[in-house]
PLY file of the C-alpha trace (Angstrom):
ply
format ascii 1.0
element vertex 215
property float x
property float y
property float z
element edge 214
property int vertex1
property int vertex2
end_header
0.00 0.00 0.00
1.16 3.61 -0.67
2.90 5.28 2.50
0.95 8.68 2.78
2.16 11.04 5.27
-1.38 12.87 5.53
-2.65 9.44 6.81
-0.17 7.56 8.79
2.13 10.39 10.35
-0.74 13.08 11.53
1.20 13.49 15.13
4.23 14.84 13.26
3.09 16.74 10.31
-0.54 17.51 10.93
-0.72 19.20 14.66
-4.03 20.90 16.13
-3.64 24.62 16.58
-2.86 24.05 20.32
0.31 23.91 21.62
1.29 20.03 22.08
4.12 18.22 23.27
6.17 15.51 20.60
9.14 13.20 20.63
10.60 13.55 17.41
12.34 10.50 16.08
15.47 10.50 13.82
14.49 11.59 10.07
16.31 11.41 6.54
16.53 14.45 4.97
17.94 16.01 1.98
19.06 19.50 2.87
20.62 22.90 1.73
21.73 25.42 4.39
21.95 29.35 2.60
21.46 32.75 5.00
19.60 35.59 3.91
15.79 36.35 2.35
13.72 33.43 1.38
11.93 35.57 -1.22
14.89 36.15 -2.77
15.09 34.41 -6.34
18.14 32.05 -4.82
15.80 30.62 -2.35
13.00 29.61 -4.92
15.68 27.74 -7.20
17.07 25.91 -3.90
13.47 24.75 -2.82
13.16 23.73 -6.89
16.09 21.71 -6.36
14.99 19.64 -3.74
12.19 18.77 -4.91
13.79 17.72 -7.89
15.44 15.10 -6.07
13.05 13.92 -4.08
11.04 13.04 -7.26
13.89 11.87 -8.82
14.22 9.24 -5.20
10.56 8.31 -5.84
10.47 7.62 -9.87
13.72 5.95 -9.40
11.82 2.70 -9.97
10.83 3.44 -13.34
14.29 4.53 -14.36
15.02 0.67 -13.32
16.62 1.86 -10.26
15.18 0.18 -7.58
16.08 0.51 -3.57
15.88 -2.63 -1.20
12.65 -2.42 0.09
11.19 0.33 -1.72
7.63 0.81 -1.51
5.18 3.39 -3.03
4.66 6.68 -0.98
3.89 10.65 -0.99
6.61 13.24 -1.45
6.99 14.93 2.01
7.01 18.71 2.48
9.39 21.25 2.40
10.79 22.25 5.76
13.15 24.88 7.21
15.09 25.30 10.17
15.84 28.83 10.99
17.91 30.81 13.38
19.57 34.69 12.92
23.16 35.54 12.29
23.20 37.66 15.79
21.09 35.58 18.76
19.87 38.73 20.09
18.64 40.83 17.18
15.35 40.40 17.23
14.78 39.93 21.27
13.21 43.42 21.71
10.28 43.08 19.66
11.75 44.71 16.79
10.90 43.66 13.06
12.84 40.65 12.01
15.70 41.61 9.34
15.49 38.77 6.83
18.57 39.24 5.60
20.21 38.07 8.89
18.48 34.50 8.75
20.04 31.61 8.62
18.53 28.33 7.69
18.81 24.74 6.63
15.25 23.84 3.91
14.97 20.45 3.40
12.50 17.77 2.43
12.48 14.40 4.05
12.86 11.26 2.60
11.76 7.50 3.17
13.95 5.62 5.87
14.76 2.82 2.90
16.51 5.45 1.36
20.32 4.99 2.38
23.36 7.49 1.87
24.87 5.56 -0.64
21.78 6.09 -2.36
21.08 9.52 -2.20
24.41 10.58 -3.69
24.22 8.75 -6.16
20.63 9.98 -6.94
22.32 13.71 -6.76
25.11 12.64 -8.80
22.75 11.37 -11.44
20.43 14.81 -11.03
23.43 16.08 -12.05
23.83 15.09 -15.45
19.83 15.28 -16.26
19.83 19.01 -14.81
22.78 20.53 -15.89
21.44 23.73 -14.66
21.05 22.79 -11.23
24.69 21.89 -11.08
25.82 24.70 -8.58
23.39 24.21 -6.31
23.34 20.29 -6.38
27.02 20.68 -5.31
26.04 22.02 -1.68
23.03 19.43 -1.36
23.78 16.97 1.44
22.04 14.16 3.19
21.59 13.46 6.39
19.73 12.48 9.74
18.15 14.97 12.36
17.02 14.22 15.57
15.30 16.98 16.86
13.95 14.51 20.44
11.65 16.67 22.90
10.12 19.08 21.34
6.41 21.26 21.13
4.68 22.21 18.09
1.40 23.59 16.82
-0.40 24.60 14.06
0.16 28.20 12.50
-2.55 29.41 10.36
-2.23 32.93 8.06
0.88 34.35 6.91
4.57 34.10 7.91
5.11 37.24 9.14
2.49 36.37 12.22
4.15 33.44 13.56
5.49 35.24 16.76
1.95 35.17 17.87
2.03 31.28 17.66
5.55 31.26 19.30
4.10 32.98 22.12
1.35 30.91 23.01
3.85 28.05 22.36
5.67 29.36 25.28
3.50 29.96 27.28
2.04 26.55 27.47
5.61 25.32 27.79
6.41 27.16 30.95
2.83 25.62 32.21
4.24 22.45 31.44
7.46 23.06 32.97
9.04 22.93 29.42
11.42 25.86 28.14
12.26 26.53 24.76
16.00 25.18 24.06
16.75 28.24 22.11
15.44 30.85 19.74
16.07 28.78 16.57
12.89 26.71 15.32
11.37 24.24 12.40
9.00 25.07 10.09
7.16 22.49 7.99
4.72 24.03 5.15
2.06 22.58 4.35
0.55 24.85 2.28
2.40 26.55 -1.34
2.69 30.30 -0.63
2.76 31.18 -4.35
-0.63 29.65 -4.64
-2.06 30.01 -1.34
-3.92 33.10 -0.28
-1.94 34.51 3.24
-4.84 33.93 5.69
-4.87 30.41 4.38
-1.40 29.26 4.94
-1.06 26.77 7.34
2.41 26.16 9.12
3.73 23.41 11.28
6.07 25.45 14.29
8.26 23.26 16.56
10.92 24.00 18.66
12.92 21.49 21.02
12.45 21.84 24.79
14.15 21.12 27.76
12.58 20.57 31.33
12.52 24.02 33.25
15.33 23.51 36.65
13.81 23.39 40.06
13.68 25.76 42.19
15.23 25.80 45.40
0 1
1 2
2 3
3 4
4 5
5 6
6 7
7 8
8 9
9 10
10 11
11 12
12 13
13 14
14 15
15 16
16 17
17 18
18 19
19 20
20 21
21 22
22 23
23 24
24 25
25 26
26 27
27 28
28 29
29 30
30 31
31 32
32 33
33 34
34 35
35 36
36 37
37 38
38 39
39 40
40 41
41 42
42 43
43 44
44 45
45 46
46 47
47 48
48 49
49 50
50 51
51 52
52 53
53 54
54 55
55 56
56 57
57 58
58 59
59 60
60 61
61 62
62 63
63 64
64 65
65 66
66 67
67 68
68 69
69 70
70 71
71 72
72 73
73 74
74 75
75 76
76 77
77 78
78 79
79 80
80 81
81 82
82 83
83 84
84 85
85 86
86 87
87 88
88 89
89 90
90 91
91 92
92 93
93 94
94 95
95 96
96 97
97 98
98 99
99 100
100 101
101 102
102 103
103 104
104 105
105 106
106 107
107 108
108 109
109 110
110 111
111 112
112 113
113 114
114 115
115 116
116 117
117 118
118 119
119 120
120 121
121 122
122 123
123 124
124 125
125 126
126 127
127 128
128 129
129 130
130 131
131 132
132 133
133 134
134 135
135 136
136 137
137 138
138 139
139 140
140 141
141 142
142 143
143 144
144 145
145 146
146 147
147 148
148 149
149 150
150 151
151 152
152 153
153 154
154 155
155 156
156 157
157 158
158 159
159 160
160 161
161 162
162 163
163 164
164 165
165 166
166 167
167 168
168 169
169 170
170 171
171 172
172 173
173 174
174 175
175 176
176 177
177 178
178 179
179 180
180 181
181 182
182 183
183 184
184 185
185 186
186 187
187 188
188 189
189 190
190 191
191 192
192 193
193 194
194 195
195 196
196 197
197 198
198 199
199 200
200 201
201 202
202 203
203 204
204 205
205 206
206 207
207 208
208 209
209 210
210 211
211 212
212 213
213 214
């Protein structure tokens, strides 16, 4: 039977919009780390790239390239980790400078998938898509294991998430959680070019740590 994340993995990709707690296992991912504006032209051609491969992974059968036990399953979503040049630029409430992010986008990829695999499914994306070749160069793949962690559902556009973060927080301290650190995941489930602001809908997670005890 086809593996479909919308289905079978709803803890981890399909959240309520309440704050929750989540243990996230160890993932495969192919990723690309870059700094700066994500609607910047560089950013749409790295997304564009990884989805290349990850198509390229899953019609690998009918290019009679076939993994050890490789069964039929939905592309996964893009995802980003993000975090700022300078920790403490954006601690006093002031608008966020794109230009100072940092982040790592990436799209997951089925555990049967090994290493030896994926580069030689980038090497081979290399040839068909000669103009991806820069870009391909700095793709890498590897595993992430993000462990305790809370998430929750975002909905509307980008540029509200501190609002979600907030409540996130909140309900951490309640739980004696504390966020880990300022950086945080993003999993889209939505396409922006197509998708009307309001509409977007955003996974947020950030890894947690229990609060200390006080004396």
């Amino acid at each position: 039977m086809k593996h479909d994340w919308k289905k079978e993995e709803k803890s981890l990709y399909l959240p309520k919009t309440e704050p929750a707690f989540c243990t996230m296992p160890s993932l495969n991912y192919f990723m690309l780390d870059g700094e700066g504006d994500p609607n910047q032209e560089k950013f749409r051609n790295e997304v564009a790239t990884l989805y290349t491969l990850s198509y390229a992974v899953k019609m690998s059968p009918k290019a009679g390239i076939v993994p050890i036990d490789y069964h039929e399953y939905s592309v996964y979503p893009l995802e980003g980790l993000w975090s700022l040049k300078n920790k403490n630029s954006h601690s006093n409430g002031s608008r966020l400078d794109k230009s100072q992010l940092l982040y790592t986008i990436m799209i997951r990829q089925p555990d049967f998938i090994t290493s030896e695999f994926a580069q030689a499914c980038i090497e081979r994306t290399k040839h068909k898509k000669r103009e991806l070749g820069s870009i391909l160069e700095t793709v890498r793949f590897g595993t992430i294991a993000e462990g305790s962690c809370v998430q929750c559902l975002h909905l509307g556009a980008y540029d509200n998430e501190p609002e979600t973060f907030a409540r996130m927080e909140a309900w951490s301290e309640q739980q004696n959680w504390q966020r880990k650190s300022k950086d945080h995941h993003e999993i889209y489930l939505t396409d922006a070019r197509k998708t009307e602001p309001a509409r977007m809908k955003t996974v947020l997670r950030f890894q947690v740590v229990e609060r200390p005890q006080q004396c």
